[in-house]
N, CA, C and O atoms as CSV, one atom per row, in Angstrom:
chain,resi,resn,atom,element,x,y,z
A,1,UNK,N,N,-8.158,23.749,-55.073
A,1,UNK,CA,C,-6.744,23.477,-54.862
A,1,UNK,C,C,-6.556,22.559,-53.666
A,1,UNK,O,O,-7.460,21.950,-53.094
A,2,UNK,N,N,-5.391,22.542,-53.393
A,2,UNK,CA,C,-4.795,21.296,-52.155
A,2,UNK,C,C,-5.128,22.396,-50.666
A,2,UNK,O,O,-4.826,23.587,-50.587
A,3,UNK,N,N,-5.708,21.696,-49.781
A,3,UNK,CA,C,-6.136,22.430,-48.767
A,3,UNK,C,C,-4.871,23.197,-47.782
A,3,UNK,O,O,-4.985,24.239,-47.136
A,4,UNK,N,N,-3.615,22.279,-47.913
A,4,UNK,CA,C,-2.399,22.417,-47.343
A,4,UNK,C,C,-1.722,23.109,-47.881
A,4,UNK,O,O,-0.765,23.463,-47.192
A,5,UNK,N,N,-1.756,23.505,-48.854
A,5,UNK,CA,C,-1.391,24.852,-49.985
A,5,UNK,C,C,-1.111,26.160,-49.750
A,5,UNK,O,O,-0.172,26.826,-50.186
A,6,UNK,N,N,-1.906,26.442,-49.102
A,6,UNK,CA,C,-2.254,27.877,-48.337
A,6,UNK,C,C,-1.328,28.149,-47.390
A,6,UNK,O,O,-0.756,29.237,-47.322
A,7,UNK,N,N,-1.012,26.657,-46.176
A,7,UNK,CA,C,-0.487,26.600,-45.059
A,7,UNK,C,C,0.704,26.705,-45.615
A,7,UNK,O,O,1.416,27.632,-45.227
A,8,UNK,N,N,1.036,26.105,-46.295
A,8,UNK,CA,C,2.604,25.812,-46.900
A,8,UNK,C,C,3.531,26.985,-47.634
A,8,UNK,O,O,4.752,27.070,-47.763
A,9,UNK,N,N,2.165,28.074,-48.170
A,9,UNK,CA,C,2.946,29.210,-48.810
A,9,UNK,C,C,3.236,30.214,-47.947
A,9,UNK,O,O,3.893,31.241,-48.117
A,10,UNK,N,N,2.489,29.659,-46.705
A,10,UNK,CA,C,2.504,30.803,-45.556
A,10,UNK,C,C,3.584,31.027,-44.681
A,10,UNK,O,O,3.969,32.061,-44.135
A,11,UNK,N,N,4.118,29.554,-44.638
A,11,UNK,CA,C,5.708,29.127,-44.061
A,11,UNK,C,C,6.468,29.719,-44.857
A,11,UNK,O,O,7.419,30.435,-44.543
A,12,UNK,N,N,6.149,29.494,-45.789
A,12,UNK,CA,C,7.794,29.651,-46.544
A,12,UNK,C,C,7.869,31.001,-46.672
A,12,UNK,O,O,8.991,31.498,-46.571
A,13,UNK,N,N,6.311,32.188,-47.003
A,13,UNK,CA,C,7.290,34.197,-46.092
A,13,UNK,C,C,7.461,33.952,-44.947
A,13,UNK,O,O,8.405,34.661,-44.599
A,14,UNK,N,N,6.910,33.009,-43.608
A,14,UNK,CA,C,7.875,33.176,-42.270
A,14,UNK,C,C,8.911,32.973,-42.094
A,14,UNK,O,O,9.574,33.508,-41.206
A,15,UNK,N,N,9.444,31.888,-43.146
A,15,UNK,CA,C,10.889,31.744,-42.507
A,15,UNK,C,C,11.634,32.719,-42.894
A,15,UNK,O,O,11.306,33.560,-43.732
A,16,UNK,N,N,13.010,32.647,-42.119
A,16,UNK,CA,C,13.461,34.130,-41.606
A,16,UNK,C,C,15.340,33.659,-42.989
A,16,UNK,O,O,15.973,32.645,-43.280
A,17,UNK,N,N,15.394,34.912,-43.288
A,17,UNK,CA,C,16.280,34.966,-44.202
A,17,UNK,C,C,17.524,34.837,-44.104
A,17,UNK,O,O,18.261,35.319,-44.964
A,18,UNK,N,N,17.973,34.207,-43.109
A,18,UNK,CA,C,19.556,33.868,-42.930
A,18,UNK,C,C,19.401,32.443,-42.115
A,18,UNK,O,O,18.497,32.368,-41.283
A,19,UNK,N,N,20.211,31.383,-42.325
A,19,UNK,CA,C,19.930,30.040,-41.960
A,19,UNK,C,C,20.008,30.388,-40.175
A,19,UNK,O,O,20.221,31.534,-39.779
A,20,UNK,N,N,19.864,29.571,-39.508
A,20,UNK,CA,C,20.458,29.763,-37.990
A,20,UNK,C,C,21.224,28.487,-37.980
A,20,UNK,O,O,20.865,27.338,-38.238
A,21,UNK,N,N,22.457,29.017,-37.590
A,21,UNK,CA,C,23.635,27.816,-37.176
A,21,UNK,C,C,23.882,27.776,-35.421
A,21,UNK,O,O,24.015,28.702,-34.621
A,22,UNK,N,N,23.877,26.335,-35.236
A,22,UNK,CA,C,23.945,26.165,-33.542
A,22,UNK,C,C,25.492,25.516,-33.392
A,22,UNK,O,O,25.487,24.485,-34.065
A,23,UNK,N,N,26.271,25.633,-33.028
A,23,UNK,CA,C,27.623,25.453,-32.820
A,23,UNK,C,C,27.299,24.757,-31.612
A,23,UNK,O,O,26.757,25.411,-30.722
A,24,UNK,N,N,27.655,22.952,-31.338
A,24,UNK,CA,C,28.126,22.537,-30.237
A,24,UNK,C,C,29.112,22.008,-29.679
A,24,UNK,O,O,29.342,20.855,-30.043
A,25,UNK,N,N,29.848,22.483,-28.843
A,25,UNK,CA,C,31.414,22.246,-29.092
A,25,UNK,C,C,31.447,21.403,-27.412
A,25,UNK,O,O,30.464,21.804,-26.788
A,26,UNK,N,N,32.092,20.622,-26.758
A,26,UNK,CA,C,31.940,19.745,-25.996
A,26,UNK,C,C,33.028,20.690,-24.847
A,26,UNK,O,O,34.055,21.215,-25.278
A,27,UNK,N,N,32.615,20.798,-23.361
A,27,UNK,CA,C,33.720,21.743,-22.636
A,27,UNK,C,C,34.917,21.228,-22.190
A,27,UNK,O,O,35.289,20.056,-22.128
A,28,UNK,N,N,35.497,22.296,-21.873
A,28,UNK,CA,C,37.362,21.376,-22.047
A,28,UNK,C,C,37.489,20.581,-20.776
A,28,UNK,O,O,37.178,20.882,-19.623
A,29,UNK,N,N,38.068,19.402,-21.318
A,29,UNK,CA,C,38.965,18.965,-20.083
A,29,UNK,C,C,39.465,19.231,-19.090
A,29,UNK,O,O,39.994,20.343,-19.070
A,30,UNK,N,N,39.543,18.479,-17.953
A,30,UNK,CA,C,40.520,19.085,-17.344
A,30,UNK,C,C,41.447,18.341,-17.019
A,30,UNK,O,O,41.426,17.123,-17.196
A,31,UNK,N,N,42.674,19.175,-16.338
A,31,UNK,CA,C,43.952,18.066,-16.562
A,31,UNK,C,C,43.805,16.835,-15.618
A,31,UNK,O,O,44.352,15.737,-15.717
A,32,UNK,N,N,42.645,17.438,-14.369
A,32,UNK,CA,C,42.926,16.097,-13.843
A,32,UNK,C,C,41.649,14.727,-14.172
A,32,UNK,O,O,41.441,13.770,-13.426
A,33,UNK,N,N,40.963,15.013,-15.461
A,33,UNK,CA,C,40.490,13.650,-15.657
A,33,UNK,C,C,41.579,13.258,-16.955
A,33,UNK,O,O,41.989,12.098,-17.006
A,34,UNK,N,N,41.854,13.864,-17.587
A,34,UNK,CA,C,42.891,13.174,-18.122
A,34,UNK,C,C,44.264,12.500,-17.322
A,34,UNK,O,O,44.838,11.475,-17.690
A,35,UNK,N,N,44.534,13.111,-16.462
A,35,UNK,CA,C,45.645,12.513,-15.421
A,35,UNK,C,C,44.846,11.030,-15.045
A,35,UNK,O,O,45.266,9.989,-15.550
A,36,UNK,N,N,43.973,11.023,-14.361
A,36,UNK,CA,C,42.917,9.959,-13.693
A,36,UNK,C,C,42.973,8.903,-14.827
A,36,UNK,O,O,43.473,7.798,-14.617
A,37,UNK,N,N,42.542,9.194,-15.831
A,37,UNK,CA,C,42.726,8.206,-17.419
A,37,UNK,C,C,43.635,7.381,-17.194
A,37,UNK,O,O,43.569,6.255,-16.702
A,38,UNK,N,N,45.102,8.381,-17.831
A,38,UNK,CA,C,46.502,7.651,-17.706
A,38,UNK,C,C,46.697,7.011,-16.161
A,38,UNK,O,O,47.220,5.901,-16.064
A,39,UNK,N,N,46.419,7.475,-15.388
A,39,UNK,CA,C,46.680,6.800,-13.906
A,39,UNK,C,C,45.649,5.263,-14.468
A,39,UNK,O,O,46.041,4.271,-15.082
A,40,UNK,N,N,44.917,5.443,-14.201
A,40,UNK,CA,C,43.683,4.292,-14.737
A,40,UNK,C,C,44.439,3.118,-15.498
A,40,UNK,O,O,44.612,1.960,-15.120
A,41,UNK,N,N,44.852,3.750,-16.699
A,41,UNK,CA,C,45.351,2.926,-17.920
A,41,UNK,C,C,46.664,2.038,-17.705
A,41,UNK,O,O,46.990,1.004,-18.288
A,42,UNK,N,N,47.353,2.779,-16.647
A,42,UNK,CA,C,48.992,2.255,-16.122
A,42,UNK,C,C,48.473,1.414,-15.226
A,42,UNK,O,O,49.076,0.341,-15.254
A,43,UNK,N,N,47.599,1.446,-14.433
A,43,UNK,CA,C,47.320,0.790,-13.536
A,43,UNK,C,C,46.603,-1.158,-14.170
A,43,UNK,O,O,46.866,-2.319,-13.857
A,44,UNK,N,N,45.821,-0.595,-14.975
A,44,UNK,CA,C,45.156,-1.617,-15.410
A,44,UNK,C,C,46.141,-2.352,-16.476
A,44,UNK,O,O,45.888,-3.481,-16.895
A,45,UNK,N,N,47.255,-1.630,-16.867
A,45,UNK,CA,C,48.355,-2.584,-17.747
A,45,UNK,C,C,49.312,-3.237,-16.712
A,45,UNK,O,O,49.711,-4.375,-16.961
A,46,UNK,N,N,49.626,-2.754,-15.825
A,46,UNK,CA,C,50.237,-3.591,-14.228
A,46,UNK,C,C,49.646,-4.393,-14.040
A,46,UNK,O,O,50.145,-5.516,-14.108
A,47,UNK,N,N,48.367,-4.233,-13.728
A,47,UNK,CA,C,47.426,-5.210,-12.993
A,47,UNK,C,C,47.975,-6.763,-14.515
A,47,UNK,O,O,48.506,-7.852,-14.296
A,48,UNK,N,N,47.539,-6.155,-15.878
A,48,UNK,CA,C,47.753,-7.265,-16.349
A,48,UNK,C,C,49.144,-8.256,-16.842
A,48,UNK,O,O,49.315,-9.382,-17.310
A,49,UNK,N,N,49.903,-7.207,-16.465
A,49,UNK,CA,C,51.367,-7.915,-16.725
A,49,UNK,C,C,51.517,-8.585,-15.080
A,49,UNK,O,O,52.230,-9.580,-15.210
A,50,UNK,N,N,51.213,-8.462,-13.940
A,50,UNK,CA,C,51.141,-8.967,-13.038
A,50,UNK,C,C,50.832,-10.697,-12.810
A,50,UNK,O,O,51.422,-11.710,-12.436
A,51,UNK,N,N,49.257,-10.178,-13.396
A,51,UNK,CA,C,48.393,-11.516,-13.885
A,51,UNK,C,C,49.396,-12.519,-14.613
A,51,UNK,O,O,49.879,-13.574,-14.199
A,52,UNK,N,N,49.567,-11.813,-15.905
A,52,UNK,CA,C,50.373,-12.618,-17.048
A,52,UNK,C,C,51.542,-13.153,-16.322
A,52,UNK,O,O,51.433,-14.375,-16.418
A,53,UNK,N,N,52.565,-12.881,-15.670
A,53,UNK,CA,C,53.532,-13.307,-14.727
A,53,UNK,C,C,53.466,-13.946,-13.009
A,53,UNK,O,O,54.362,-14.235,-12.215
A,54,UNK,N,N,52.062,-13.988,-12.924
A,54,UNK,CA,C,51.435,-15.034,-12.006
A,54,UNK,C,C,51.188,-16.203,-12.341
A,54,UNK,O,O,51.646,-17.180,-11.748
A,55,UNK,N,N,50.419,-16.258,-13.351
A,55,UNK,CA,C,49.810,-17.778,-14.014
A,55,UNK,C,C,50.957,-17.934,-14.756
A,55,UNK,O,O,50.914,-19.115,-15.099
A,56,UNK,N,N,52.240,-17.307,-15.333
A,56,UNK,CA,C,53.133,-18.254,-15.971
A,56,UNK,C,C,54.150,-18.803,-14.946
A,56,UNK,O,O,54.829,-19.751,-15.339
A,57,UNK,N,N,54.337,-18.398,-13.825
A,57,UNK,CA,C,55.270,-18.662,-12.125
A,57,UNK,C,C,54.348,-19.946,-11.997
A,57,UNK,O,O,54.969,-20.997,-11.843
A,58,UNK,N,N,52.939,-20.030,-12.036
A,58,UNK,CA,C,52.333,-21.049,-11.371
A,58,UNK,C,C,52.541,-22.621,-12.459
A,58,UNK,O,O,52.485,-23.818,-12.177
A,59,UNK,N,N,52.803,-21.841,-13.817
A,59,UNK,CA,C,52.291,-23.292,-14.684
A,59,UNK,C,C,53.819,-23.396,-14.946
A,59,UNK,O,O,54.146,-24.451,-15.489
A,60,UNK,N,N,54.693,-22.637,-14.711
A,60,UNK,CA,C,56.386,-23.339,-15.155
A,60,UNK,C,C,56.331,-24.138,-13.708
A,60,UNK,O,O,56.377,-25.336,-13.991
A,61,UNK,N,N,56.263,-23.998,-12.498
A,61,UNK,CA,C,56.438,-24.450,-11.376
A,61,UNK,C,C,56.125,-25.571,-11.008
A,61,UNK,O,O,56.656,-26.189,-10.086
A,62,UNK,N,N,54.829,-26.102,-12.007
A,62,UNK,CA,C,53.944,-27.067,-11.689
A,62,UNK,C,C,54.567,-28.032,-12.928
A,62,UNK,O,O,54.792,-29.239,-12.842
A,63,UNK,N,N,54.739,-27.341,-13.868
A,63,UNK,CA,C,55.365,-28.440,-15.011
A,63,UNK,C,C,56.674,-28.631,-14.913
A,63,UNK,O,O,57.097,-29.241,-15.894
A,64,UNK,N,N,58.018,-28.185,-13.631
A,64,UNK,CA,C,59.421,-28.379,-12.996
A,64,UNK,C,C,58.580,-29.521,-11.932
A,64,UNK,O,O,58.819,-30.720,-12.077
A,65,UNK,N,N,57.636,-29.080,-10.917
A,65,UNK,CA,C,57.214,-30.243,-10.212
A,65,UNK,C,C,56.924,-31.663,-10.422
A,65,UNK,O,O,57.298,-32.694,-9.862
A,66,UNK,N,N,55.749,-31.270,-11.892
A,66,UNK,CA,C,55.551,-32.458,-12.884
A,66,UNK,C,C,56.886,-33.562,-13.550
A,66,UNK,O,O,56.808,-34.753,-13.851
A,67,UNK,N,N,58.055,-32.627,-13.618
A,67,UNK,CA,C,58.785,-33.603,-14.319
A,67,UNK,C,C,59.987,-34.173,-13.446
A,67,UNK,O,O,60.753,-35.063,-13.818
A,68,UNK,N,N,60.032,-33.396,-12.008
A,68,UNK,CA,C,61.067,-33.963,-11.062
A,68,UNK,C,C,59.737,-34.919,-10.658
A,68,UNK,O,O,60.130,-35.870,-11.334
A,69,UNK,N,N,58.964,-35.221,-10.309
A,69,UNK,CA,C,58.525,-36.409,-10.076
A,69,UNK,C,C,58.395,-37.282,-10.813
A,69,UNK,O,O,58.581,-38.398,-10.329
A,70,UNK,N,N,58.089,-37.214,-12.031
A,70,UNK,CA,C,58.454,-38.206,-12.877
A,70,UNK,C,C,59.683,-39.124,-13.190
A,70,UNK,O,O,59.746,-40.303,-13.538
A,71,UNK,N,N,60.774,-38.038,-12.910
A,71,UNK,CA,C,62.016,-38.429,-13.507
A,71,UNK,C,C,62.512,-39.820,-11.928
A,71,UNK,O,O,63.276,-40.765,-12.124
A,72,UNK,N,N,61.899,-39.557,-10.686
A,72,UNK,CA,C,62.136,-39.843,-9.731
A,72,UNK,C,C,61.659,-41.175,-9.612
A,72,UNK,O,O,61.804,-41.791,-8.556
């Protein structure tokens, strides 16, 4: 017969008669990294509406500069 045969019928009476289930469930939050998040997230949407209303102050300013000198 197959030499691994033997080994293989031998496993299968050890294993044990009810499956084993491992439950991993991730631990809770806490409120203050979720606070930290939203603080984070408000902050970094300021920061970019800031930006966005910097560089458009600089390029209307420069293209009012651009065209009073021209017109002059």
């Amino acid at each position: 017969m197959f030499p691994g045969l033997h080994l293989f019928v031998l496993l299968l009476r050890v294993q044990p008669a009810r499956p084993i289930i491992v439950d991993i469930t991730e631990p809770p939050k806490s409120e203050l990294s979720t606070l930290s998040q939203v603080l984070l997230g408000s902050l970094g949407l300021s920061g970019a509406l800031a930006l966005a209303a910097i560089t458009l102050g600089i390029a209307l300013g420069g293209l009012m500069f651009w065209l009073k000198r021209r017109s002059a």
